[in-house]
C-alpha positions in Angstrom: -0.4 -22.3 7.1 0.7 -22.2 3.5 0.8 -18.2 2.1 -1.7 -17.0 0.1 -1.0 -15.8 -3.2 -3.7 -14.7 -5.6 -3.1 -14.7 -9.2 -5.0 -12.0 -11.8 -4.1 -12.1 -15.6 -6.6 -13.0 -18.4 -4.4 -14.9 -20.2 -4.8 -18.7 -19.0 -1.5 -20.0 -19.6 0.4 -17.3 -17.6 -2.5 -18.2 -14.9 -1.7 -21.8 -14.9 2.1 -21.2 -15.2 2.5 -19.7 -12.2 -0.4 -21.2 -10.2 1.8 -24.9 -11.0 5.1 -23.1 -10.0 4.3 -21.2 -6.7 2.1 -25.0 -5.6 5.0 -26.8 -6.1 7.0 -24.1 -3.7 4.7 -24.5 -1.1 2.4 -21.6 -1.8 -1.6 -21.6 -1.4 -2.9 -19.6 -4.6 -5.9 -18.9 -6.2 -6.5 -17.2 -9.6 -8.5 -14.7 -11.1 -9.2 -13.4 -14.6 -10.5 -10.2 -13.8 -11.5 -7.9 -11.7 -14.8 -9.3 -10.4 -13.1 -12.8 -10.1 -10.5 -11.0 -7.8 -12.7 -9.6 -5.7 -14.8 -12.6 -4.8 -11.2 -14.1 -3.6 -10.5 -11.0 -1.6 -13.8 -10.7 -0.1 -13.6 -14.5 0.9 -10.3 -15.4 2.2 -7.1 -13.5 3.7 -4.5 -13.3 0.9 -0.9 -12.7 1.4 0.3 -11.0 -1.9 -1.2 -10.0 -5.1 0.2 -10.7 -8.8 -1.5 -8.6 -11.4 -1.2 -8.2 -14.8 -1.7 -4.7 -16.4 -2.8 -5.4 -19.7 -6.4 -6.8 -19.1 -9.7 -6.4 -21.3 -12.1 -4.4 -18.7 -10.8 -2.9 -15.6 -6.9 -3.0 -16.1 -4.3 -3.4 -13.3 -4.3 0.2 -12.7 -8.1 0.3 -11.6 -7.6 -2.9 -9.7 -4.6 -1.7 -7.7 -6.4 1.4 -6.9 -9.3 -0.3 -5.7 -7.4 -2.5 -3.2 -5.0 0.4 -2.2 -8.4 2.2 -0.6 -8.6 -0.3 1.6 -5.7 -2.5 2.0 -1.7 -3.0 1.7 -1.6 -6.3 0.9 1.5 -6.4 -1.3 1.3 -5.9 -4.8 3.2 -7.1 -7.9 2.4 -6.1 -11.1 3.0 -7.5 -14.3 4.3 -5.3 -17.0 5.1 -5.0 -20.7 8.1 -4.7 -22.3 9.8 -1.3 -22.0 6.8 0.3 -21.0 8.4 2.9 -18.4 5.1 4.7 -18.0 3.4 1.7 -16.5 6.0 0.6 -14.1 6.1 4.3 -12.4 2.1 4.6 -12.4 2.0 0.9 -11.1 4.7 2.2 -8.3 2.2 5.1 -7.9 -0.8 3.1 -7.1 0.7 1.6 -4.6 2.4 -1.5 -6.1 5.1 -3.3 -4.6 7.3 -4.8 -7.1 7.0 -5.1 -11.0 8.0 -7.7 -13.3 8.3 -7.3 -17.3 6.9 -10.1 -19.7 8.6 -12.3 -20.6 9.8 -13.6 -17.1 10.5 -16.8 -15.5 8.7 -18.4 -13.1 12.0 -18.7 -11.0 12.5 -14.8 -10.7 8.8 -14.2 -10.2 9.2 -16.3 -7.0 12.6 -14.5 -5.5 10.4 -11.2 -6.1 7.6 -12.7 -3.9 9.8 -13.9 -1.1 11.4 -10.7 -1.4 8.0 -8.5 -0.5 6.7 -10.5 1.7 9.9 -10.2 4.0 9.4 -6.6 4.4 6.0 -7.4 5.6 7.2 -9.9 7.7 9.2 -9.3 11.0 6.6 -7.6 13.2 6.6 -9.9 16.4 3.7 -10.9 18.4 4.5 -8.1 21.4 5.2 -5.3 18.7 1.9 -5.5 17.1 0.2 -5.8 20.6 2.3 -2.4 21.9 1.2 -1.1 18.3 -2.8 -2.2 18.6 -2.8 -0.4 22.0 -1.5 2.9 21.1 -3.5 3.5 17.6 -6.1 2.4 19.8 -6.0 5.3 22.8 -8.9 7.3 22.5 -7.5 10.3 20.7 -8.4 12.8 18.3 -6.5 14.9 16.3 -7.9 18.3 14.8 -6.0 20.2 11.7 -7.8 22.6 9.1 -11.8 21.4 9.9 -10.5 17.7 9.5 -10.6 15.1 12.6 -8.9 11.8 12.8 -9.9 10.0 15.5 -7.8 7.1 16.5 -9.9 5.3 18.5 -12.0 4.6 16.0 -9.1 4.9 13.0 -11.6 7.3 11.3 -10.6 10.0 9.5 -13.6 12.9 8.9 -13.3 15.7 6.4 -14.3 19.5 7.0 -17.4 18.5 5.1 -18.1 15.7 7.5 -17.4 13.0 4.7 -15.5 9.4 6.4 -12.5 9.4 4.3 -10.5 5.4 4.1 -7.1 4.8 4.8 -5.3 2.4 4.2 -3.0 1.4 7.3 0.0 2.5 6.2 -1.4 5.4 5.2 -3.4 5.8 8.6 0.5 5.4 10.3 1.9 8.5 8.8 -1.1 10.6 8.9 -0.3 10.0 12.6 3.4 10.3 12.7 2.7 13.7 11.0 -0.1 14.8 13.5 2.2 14.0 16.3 5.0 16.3 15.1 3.6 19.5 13.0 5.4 21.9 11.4 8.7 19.7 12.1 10.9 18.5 9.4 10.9 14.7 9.3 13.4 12.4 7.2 12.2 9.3 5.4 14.3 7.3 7.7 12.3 8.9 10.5 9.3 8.3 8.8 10.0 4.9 8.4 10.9 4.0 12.2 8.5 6.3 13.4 5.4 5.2 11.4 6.3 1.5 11.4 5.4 1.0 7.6 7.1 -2.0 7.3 10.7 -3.8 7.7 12.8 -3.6 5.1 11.6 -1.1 2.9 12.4 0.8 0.2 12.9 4.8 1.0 10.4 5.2 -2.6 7.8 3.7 -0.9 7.6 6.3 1.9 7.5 8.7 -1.1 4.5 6.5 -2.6 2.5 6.6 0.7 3.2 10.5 1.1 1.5 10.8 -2.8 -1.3 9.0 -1.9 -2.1 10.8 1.2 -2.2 14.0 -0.1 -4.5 12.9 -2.8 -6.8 12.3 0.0 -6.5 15.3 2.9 -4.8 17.8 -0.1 -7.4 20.4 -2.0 -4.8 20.0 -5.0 -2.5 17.4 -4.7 -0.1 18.9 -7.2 0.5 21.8 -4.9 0.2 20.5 -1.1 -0.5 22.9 1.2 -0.1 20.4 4.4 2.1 17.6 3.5 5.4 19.7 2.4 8.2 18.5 1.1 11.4 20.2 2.2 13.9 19.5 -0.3 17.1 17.2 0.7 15.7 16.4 4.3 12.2 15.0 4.3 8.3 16.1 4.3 6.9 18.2 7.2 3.3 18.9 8.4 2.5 22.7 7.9 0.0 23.4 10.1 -1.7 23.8 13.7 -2.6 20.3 15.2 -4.8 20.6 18.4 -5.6 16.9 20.4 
């Protein structure tokens, strides 16, 4: 079956441009012009990659991204201005894949797609059985009043609250839990969480942001997820199972 690409931008030409460019490559895509339009696609059908435009009336491309990071990592590429710096680092941030500046050709915009979707590619049938059957040994993990509970992939605050993650996020928490208070190398990180092929050594960096803003009091200062400067991140503190 044909990938899946969803399309968001409110401008209708872009929309059509790359709907008739990706259709004649062999893709499946549908298009949305905002955020409610997206999310009757995503709530309806499986979709391989996202393409999404920053600069939207309404909920921009940040909100959006940050809306599907809290419950999925579907790949993301986001569509940027000109020159605007800022946007490309917060869109890398959020959880975005890939960027591309306007004006861009349809022709690079494809190569970027190909591109990330290979490093989500490459997982073989017996890997992501062997994977299924290990998040899934009934297990739970205590640290500071929280409990993640693999079994049932549920993470549970000290105040008892159900907290989402994403699956790649759910993967590290996991690699960390396993090995507290030892220092851990994004190459580590990588093999031992089983992110995905192929990817960038800034992603494990984005992951690691957007984990703390979820089990950290203040992100800005991390008290569990430490970095250790030159070598990786460690987990600093007592993990009982």
């Amino acid at each position: 079956m044909a990938q899946h690409i969803l399309v968001v931008d409110d401008d209708v030409s872009i929309r059509d441009l790359i709907n008739d460019y990706l259709v004649e490559n062999g893709y499946r895509v549908s298009c949305a012009a905002n955020g409610t339009e997206m999310q009757v696609v995503i709530q309806s059908d499986t979709v391989d990659l996202i393409v999404l435009d920053i600069k939207m009336p309404g909920d921009d491309g940040f909100s959006l991204a940050r809306m599907v990071r809290q419950t999925s990592d579907v790949p993301i590429i986001m569509l940027t201005g000109q020159s605007h710096e800022v946007d490309r680092v917060l869109g890398l941030e959020l959880g975005a894949d890939d960027y591309l500046t306007k004006p861009f050709s349809p022709r690079e915009l494809l190569a970027r797609i190909k591109a990330v979707l290979r490093r989500y590619e490459g997982t073989t049938e017996r890997d992501a059985e062997a994977r299924f059957k290990r998040e899934n040994e009934l297990r739970s993990y205590h640290f500071q009043g929280w409990e993640l509970s693999t079994g049932a992939r549920k993470l549970t605050s000290p105040q008892g609250v159900r907290v989402e993650l994403t699956n790649g996020e759910y993967a590290l928490l996991v690699t960390f839990l396993k090995s507290p208070r030892q220092v851990l190398s994004r190459d580590q990180l990588l093999e031992s969480s089983r992110l995905h092929d192929d990817i960038y050594d800034r992603s494990i960096d984005v992951q690691i942001l957007r984990l703390r803003r979820k089990i950290e009091s203040d992100p800005n200062e991390p008290k569990l997820i430490r970095t250790e400067r030159g070598a990786g991140y460690f987990f600093d503190t007592e993990v009982t199972s």
